[in-house]
C-alpha positions, 0 to 999 in steps of 0.5 A, a space after each residue: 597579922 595581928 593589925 587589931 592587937 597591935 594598933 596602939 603601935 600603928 595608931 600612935 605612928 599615924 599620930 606621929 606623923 600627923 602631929 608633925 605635919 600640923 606643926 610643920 603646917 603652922 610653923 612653916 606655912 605652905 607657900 603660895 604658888 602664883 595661882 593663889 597669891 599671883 605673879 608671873 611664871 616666866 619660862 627663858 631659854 638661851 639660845 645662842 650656844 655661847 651663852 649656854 653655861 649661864 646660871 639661875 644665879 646670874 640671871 637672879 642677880 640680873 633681875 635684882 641689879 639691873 632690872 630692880 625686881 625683888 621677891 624673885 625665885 629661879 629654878 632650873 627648867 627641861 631643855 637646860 632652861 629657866 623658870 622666873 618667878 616674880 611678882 605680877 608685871 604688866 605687857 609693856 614691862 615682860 617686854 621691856 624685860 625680854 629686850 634686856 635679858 637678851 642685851 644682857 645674854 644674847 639671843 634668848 628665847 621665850 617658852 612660856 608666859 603667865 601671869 595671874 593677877 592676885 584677885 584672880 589668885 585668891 578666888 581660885 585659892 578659896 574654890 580650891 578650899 571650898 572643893 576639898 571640903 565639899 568632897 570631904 563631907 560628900 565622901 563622909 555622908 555617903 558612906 554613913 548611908 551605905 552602911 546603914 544596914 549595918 548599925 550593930 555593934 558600930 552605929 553607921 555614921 561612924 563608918 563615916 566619920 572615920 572615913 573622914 578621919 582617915 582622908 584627914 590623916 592622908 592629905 595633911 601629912 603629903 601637906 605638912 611633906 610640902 611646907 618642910 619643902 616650901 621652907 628649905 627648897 622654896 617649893 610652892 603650892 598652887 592648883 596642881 597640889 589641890 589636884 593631887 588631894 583629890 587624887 589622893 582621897 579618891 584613891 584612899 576612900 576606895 581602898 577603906 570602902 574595900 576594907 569596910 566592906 568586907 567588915 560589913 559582909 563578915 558582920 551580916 554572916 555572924 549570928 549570936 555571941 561574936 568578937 568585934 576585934 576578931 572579925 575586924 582582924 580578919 577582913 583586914 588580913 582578907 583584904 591585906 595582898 589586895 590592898 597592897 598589890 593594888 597600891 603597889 602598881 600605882 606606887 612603881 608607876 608614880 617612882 618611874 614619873 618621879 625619876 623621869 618624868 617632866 620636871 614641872 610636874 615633880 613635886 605634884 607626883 611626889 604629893 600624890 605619891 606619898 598620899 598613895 603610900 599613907 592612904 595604903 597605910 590608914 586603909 589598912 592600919 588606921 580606918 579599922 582599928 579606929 572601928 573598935 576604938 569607936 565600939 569601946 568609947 561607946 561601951 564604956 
C-alpha cells in the first residue's frame, strides 16, 4: 500500500474528523455525569407483578408532580428496572421518596443508591484532567527518550510530539462521539469515560511504538544516500496485518460486550471501542505519515 503517497487523503480525514469532534465539543459540551457535577443515581425495580408495565415516563411525571424534583433523567435499567438520576437529596428525603413511589406503584425495590455531593464532584472532575494530562506528556517524553539514538533525518523529540498528536487525535473524536450523545440521548460522562481514555491511549501509543520502531530499526540498517518516504512506507506496510489483526480481536470483543453486555456499561465500551478503531487508524495512517510532513517543514 502506497500509506506515504496517499497521506494527504488520510491526514485530511483525520482532520475532518477531528475538526468536528471540537466543534461537537464546544457546541454541545460534554454533559457531566453525577461524579463530576454531583447528585443521586437511583436504581428502582417494581416488584409486584401488576405493576411490571410502569414506564420511565410515568415515574418522570411522578418525580415532578408529586414529589417536585426538577432536572430529572430516567432510563431503562437490566432486569426491567429503573435508573433515576436527580439532583443531591439528603437520607431522610431518598427515604421519604422511597415510601411514595411505593404508595404510588406498589411494592418496589431498591437496587442501588449514590449520592455524591458536588464538592465531592468536582475534586474527582479536576483529578481526572489532571490524570490524562500527566499520561500525555509521560507518554510524549519517554518516547522523545527512547528514540534518542535516532535523531537523523527527524530529530527525536518529534517522535514525541507526534505521538502526543495522535493520542490527541484518538480521545477527542471518542469525545466529541459522546457530546453529540449528551445532546440528543442525554448520555453523560463521568469516571468510567476518563477510564476509557486511558484505555485508549494505552492501546494507541503501543500500536504507533510498534509502527515507530520498525521506522528506527529500517533507519539504523540504511548507510549512505536513502528515501525517508520509502523507508517510512515500508515499515508501515511491515507492521500493517499485525496492526490490524491485533485490533481486530479487541474490536469483535469490544461488539460482543456492546450488543450483550451489562447496559450500565454500554456507553463506556462504545468510547473504548471507537478509541480502538481511531488508534488503529492514526497508528497506521496518521503517526507515520506526520514523520515526513515534520522531515520536510524543517527542510524547507
Amino acid at each position: 500500500m502506497n500509506i506515504i503517497g496517499n497521506r494527504k487523503i488520510f491526514l485530511s480525514i483525520s482532520g475532518v474528523l477531528v475538526l468536528a469532534s471540537f466543534l461537537a465539543i464546544g457546541v454541545f459540551g460534554l454533559k457531566p455525569g453525577i461524579d463530576f457535577s454531583g447528585g443521586t443515581m437511583w436504581q428502582i425495580k417494581t416488584a409486584a407483578s401488576d405493576m411490571k408495565q410502569v414506564t420511565s415516563d410515568e415515574l418522570k411525571n411522578f418525580f415532578q408532580t408529586d414529589l417536585k424534583t426538577e432536572d430529572i433523567v430516567i432510563f431503562p435499567a437490566e432486569n426491567g428496572g429503573f435508573m433515576v438520576r436527580l439532583p443531591h437529596i439528603s437520607e431522610d428525603e431518598h427515604q421519604q421518596y422511597f415510601s411514595a413511589l411505593k404508595n404510588k406503584f406498589g411494592d418496589m425495590e431498591e437496587l442501588s443508591f449514590q449520592n455524591i455531593g458536588p464538592a465531592i464532584g468536582e475534586e474527582l472532575k479536576t483529578g481526572a484532567f489532571w490524570a490524562i494530562a500527566m499520561v500525555l506528556l509521560g507518554i510524549s517524553l519517554y518516547i522523545a527518550f527512547a528514540f534518542r539514538k535516532v535523531s537523523y533525518p527527524i530529530k527525536s523529540w518529534k517522535y514525541g510530539v507526534i505521538t502526543l498528536v495522535t493520542l490527541l487525535h484518538d480521545i477527542i473524536i471518542p469525545a466529541g462521539l459522546l457530546a453529540v450523545l449528551g445532546k440528543y440521548s442525554g448520555i453523560e460522562v463521568d469516571t468510567n469515560f476518563m477510564v476509557a481514555l486511558l484505555v485508549i491511549m494505552g492501546f494507541s501509543v503501543h500500536d504507533t511504538i510498534v509502527v515507530f520502531d520498525r521506522i528506527r530499526e529500517n533507519l539504523m540498517f540504511q548507510k549512505g544516500k536513502f528515501d525517508l518516504a520509502e523507508i517510512i512506507n515500508n515499515s508501515v506496510n511491515q507492521t500493517f496485518v499485525r496492526s490490524v489483526n491485533t485490533s481486530l480481536t479487541l474490536v469483535l470483543t469490544l461488539l460482543t460486550m456492546f450488543f450483550f453486555g451489562p447496559i450500565t456499561l454500554k456507553y463506556f465500551i462504545l468510547t473504548i471501542l471507537v478509541g480502538v478503531v481511531m488508534g488503529t487508524y492514526s497508528s497506521i495512517f496518521v503517526a507515520s505519515p506526520l514523520l515526513l510532513v515534520f522531515r520536510s517543514k524543517e527542510n524547507r
